[in-house]
Each structure stands twice: as C-alpha cells, then as structure tokens.
N, C-alpha and C positions, 0 to 999 in steps of 0.2 A: 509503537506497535512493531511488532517482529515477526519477519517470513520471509518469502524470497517476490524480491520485487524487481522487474526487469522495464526501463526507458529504453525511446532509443533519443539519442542526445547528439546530435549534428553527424548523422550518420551511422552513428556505432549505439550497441545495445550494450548499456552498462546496466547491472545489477548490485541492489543492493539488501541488505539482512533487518534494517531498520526503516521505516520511512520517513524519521524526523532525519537522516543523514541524503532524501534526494534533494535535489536541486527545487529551486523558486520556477524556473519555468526548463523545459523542455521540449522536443516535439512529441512523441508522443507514447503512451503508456500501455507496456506492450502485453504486462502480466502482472497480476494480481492476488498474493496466493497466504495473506496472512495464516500466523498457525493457531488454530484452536487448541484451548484448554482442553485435557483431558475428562471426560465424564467421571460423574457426575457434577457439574457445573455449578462453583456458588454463586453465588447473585452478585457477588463482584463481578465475577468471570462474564454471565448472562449480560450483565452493562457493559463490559468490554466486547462481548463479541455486537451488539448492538451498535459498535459505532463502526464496526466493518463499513457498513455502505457509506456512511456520511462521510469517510476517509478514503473512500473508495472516487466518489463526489468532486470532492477535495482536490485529488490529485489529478484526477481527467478536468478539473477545471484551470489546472495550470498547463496543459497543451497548448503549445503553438502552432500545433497543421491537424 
C-alpha cells in the first residue's frame, strides 16, 4: 500500500511512501494518509481500499507507547 505515512521512532518522525517498508515495532503512528484510486473504482480497487482500516489496525498494533 502507498501514501505518505509518518512514525515517530525513538524521538524523531520518520516517513515513509510504502507501508510494507515501516519498521516491526515503533512508538507511535503519527499519520495515515494512503492514496485512493481514482474514480470510478474497479472492484479490484473497492477490495483494496477496504483493507485501508484493517492496515490502518495493523500498524497502530505495533505501537509501543
């Protein structure tokens, strides 16, 4: 999944363009901001934006504070 995704990570807020490139754990997940396909949406796309939250889930489950 790609968009701009902002931790902060022992102090400092590092961002990054993919999510499968953050870290296993962190402190804490500071912004959220995947990019939606443009309209009108195939049903590929519709399943992709559907796992927005559960990746959303995902990453605020690897917090550490």
């Amino acid at each position: 999944m790609t968009g701009k995704f902002v931790i902060l990570l022992n102090g400092k807020l590092q961002e990054y363009n993919n999510v499968s490139d953050i870290p296993d754990s962190f402190d804490n997940l500071i912004s959220f901001e995947p990019i939606y396909p443009p309209e009108p949406h195939t049903e590929e796309q519709h399943e992709e934006i559907a796992m927005f939250n559960s990746t959303l889930q995902m990453l605020m489950s690897r917090e550490t504070k």
